[in-house]
PDB file as gemmi writes it, atoms N, CA and C in Angstrom:
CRYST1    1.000    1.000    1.000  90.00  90.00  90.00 P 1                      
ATOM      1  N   UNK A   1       0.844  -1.169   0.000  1.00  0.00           N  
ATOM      2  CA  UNK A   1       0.000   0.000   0.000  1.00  0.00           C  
ATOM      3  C   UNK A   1       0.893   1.238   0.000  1.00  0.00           C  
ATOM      4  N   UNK A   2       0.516   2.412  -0.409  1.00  0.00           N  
ATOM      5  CA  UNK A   2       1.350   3.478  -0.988  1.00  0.00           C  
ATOM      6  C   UNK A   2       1.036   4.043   0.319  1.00  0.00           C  
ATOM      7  N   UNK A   3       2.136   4.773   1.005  1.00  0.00           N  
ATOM      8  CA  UNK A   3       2.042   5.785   2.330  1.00  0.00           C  
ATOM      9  C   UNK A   3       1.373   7.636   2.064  1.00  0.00           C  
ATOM     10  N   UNK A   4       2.015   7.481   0.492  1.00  0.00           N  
ATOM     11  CA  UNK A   4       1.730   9.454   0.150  1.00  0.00           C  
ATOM     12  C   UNK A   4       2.114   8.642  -1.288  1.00  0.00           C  
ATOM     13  N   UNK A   5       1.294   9.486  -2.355  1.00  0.00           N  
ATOM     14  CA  UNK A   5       0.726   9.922  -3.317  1.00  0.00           C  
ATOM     15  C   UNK A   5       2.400  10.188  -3.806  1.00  0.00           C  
ATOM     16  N   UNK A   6       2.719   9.673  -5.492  1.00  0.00           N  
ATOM     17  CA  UNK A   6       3.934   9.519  -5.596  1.00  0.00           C  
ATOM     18  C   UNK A   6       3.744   8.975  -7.277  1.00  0.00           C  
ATOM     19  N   UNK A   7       4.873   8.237  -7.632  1.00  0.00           N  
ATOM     20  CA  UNK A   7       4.875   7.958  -9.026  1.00  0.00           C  
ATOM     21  C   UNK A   7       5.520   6.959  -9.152  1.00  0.00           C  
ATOM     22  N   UNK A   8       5.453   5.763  -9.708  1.00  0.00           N  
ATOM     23  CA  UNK A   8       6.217   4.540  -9.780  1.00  0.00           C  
ATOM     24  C   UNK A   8       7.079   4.425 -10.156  1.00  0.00           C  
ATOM     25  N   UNK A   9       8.632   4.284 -10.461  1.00  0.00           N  
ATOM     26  CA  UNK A   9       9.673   4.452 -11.053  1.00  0.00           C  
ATOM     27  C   UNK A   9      10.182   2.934 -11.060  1.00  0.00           C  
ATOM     28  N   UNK A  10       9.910   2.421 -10.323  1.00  0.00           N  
ATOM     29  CA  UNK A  10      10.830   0.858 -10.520  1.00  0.00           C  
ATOM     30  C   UNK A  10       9.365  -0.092 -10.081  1.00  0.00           C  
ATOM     31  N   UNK A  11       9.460  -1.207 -10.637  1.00  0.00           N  
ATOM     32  CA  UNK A  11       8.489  -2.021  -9.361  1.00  0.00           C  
ATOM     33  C   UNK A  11       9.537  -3.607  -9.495  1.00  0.00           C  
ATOM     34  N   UNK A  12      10.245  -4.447  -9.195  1.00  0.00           N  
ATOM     35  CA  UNK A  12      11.116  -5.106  -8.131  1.00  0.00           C  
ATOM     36  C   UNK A  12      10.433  -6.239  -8.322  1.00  0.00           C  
ATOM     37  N   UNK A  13       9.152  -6.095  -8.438  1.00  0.00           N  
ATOM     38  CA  UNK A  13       8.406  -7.642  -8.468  1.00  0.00           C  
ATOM     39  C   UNK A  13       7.617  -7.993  -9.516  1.00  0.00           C  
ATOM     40  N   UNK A  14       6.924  -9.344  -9.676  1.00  0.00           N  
ATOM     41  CA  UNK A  14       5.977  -9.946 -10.200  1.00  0.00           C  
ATOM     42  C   UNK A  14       5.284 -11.395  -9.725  1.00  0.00           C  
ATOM     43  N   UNK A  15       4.036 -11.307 -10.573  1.00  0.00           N  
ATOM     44  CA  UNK A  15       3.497 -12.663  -9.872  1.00  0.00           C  
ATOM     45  C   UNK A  15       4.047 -13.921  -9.815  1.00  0.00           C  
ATOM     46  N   UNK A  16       3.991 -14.621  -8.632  1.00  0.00           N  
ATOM     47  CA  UNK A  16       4.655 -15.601  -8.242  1.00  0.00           C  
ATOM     48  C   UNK A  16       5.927 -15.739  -7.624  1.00  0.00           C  
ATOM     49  N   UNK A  17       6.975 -13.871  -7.660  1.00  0.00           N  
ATOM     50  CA  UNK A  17       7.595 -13.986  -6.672  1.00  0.00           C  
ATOM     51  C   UNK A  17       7.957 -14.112  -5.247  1.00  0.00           C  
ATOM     52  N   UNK A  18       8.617 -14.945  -4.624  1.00  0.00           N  
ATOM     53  CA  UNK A  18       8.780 -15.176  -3.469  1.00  0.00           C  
ATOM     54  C   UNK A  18       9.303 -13.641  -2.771  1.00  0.00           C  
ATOM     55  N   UNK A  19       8.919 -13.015  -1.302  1.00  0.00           N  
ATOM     56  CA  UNK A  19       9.612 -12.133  -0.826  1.00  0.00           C  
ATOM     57  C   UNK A  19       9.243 -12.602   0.409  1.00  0.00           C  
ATOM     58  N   UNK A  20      10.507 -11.643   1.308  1.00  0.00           N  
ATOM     59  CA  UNK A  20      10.771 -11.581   3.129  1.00  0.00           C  
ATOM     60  C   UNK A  20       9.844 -10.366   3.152  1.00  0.00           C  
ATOM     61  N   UNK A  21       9.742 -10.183   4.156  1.00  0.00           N  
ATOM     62  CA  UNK A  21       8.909  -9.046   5.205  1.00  0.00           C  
ATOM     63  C   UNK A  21      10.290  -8.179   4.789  1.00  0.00           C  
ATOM     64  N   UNK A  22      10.145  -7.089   4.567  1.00  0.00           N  
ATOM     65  CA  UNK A  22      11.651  -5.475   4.495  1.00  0.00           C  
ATOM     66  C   UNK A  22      12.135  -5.904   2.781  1.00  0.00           C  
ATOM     67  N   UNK A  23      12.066  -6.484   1.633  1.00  0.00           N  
ATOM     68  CA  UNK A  23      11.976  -6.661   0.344  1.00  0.00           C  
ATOM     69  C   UNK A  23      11.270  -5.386  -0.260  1.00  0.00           C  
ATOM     70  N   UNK A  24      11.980  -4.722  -0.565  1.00  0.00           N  
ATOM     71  CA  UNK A  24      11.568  -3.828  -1.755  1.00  0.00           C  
ATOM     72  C   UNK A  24      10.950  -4.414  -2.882  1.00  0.00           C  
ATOM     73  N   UNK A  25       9.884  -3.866  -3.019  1.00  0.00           N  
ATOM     74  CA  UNK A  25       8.722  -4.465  -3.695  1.00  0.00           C  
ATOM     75  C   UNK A  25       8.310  -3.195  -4.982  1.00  0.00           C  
ATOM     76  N   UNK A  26       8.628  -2.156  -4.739  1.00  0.00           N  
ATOM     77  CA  UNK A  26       8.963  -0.829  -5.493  1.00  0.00           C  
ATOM     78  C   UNK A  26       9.559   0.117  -5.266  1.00  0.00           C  
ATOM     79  N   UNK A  27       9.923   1.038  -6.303  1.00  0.00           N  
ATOM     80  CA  UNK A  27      10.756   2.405  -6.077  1.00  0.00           C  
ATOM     81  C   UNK A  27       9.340   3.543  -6.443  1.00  0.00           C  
ATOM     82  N   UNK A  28       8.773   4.630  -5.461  1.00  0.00           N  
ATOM     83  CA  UNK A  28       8.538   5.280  -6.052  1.00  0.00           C  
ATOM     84  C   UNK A  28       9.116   6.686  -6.007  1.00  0.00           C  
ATOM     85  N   UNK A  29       8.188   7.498  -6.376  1.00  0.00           N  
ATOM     86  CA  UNK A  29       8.804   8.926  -6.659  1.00  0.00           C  
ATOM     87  C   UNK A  29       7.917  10.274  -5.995  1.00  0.00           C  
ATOM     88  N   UNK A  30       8.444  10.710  -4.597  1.00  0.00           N  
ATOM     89  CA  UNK A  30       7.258  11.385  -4.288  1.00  0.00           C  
ATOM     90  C   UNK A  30       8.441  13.037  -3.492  1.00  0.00           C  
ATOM     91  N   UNK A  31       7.474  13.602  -3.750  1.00  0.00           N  
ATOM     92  CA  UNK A  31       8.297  15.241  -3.448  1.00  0.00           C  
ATOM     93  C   UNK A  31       9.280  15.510  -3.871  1.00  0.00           C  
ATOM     94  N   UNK A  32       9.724  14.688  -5.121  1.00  0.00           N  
ATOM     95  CA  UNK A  32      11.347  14.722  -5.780  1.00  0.00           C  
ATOM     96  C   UNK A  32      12.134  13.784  -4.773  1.00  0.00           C  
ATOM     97  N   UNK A  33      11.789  13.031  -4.298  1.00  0.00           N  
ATOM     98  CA  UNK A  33      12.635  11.808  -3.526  1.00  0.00           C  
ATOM     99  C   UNK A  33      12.248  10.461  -4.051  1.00  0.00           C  
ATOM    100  N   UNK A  34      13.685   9.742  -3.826  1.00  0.00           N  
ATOM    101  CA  UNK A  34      12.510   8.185  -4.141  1.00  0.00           C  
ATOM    102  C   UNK A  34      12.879   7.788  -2.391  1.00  0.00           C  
ATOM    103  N   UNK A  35      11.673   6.765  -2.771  1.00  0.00           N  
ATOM    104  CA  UNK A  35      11.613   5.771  -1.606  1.00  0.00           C  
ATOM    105  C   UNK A  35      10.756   4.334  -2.022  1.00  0.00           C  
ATOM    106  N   UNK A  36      11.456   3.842  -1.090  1.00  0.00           N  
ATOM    107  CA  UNK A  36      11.312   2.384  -1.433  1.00  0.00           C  
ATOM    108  C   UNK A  36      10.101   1.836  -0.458  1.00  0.00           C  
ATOM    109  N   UNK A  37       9.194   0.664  -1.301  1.00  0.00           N  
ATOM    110  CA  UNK A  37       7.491   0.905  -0.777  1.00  0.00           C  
ATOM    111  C   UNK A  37       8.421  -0.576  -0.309  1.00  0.00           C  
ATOM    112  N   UNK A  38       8.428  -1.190   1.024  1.00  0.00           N  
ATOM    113  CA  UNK A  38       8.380  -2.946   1.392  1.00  0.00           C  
ATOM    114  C   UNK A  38       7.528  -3.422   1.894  1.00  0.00           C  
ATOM    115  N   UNK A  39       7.850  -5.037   1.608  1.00  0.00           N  
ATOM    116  CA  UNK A  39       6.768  -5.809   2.119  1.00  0.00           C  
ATOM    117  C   UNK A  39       6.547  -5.736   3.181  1.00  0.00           C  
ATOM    118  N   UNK A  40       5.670  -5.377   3.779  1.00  0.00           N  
ATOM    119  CA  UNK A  40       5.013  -5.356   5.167  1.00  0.00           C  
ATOM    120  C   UNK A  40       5.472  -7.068   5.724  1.00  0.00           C  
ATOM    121  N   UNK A  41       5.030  -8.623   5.050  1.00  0.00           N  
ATOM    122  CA  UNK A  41       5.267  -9.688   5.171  1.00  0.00           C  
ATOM    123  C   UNK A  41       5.687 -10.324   4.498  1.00  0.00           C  
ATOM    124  N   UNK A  42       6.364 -11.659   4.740  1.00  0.00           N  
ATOM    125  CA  UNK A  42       6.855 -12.501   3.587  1.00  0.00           C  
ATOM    126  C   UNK A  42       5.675 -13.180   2.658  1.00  0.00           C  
ATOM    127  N   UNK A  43       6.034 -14.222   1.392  1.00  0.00           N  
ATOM    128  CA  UNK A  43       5.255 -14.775   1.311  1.00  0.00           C  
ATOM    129  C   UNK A  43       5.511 -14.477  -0.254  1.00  0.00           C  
ATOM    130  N   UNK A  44       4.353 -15.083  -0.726  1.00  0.00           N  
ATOM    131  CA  UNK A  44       4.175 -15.080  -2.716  1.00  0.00           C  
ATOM    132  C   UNK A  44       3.422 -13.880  -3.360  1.00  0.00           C  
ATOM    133  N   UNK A  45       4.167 -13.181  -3.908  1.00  0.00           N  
ATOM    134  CA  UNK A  45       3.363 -12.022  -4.709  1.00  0.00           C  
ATOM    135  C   UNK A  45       2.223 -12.259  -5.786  1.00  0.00           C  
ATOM    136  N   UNK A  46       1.350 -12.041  -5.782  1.00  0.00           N  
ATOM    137  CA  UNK A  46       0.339 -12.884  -5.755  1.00  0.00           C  
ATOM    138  C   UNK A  46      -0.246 -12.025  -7.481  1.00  0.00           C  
ATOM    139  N   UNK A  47      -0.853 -10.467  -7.152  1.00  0.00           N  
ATOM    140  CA  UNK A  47      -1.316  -9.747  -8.104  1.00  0.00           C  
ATOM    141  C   UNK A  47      -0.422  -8.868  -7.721  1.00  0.00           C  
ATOM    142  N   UNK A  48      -0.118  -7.847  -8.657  1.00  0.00           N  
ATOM    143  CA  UNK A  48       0.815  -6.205  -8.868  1.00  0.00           C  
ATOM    144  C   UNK A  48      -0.445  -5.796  -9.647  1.00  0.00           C  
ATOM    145  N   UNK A  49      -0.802  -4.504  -9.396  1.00  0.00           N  
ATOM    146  CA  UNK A  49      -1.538  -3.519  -9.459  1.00  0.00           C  
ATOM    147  C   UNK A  49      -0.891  -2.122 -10.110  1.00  0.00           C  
ATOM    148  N   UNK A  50       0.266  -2.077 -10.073  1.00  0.00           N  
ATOM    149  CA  UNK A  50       0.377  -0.704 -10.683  1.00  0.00           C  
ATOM    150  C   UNK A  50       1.904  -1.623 -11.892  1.00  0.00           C  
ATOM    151  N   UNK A  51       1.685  -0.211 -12.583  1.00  0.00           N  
ATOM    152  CA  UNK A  51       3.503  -0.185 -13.527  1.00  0.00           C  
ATOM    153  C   UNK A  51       3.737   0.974 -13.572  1.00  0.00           C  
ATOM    154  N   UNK A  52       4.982   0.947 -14.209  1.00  0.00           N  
ATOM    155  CA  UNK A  52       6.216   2.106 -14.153  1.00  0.00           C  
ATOM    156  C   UNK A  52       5.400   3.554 -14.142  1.00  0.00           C  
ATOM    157  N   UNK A  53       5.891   4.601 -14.271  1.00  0.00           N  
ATOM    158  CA  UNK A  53       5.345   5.882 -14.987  1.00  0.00           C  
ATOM    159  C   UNK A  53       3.788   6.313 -14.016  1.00  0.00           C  
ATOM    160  N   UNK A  54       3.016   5.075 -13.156  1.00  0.00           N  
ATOM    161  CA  UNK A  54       1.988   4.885 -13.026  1.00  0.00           C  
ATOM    162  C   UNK A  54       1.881   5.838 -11.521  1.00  0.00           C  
ATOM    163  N   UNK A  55       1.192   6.897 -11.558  1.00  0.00           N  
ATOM    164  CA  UNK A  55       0.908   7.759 -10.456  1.00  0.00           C  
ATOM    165  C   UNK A  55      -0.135   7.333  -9.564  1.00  0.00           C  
ATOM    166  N   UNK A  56       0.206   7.010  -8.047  1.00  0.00           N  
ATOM    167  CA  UNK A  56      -0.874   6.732  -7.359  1.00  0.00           C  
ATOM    168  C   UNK A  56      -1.009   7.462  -5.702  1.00  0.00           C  
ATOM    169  N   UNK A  57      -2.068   6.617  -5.610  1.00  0.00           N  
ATOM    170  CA  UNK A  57      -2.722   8.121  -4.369  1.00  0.00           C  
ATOM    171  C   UNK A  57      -2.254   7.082  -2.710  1.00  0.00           C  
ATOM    172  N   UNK A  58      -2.307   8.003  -1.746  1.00  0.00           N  
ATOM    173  CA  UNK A  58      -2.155   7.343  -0.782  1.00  0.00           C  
ATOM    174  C   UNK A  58      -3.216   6.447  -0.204  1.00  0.00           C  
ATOM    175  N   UNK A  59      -2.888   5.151  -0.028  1.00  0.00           N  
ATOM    176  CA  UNK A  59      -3.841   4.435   0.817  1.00  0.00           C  
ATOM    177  C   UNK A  59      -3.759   3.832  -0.652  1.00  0.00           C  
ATOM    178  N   UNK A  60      -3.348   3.143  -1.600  1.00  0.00           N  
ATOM    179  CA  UNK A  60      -3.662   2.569  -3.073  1.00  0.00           C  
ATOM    180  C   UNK A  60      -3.334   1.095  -2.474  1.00  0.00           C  
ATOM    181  N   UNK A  61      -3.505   0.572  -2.885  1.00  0.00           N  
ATOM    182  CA  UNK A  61      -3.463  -0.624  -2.839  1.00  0.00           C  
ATOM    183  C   UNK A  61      -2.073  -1.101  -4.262  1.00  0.00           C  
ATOM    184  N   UNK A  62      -0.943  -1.743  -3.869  1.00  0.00           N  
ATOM    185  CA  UNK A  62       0.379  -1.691  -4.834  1.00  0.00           C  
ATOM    186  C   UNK A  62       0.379  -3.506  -5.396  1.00  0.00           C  
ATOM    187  N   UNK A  63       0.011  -3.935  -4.298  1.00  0.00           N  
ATOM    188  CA  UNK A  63       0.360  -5.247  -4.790  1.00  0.00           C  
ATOM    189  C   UNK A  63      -0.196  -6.316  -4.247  1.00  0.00           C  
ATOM    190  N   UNK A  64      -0.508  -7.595  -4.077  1.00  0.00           N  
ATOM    191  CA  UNK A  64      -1.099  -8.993  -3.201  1.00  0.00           C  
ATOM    192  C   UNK A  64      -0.584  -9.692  -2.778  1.00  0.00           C  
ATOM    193  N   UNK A  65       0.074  -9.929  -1.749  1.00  0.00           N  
ATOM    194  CA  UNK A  65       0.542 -11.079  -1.663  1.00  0.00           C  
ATOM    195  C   UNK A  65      -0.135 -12.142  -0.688  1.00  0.00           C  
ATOM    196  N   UNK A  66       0.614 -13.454  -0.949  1.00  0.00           N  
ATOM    197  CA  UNK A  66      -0.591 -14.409  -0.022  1.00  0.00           C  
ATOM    198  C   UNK A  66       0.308 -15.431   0.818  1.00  0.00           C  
TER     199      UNK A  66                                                      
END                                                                             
């Protein structure tokens, strides 16, 4: 989930990848900074919801994992 409203610049994953809990899962782009969105938990990335270039709002929903 996105913390503040920003712009996607990298995204790190896809479906069916394995990640740890602290795995950068994307780069985005917000106030002229990047920062890196992580997995809250481990586990299988399930659906991705956004791509590159792709501007989103806070509280978005980024990715699934299960």
């Amino acid at each position: 989930m996105a913390d503040i409203p920003g712009m996607i610049i990298r995204v790190n994953v896809k479906p069916g990848d394995q990640v740890r809990a602290g795995d950068a899962l994307f780069v985005m782009e917000a106030m002229k900074m990047e920062m890196e969105v992580a997995s809250p938990d481990g586990g299988t990335v399930d659906q991705v919801h956004v791509k590159v270039n792709e501007v989103v709002q806070a509280g978005q929903v980024l990715a699934v994992l299960r």
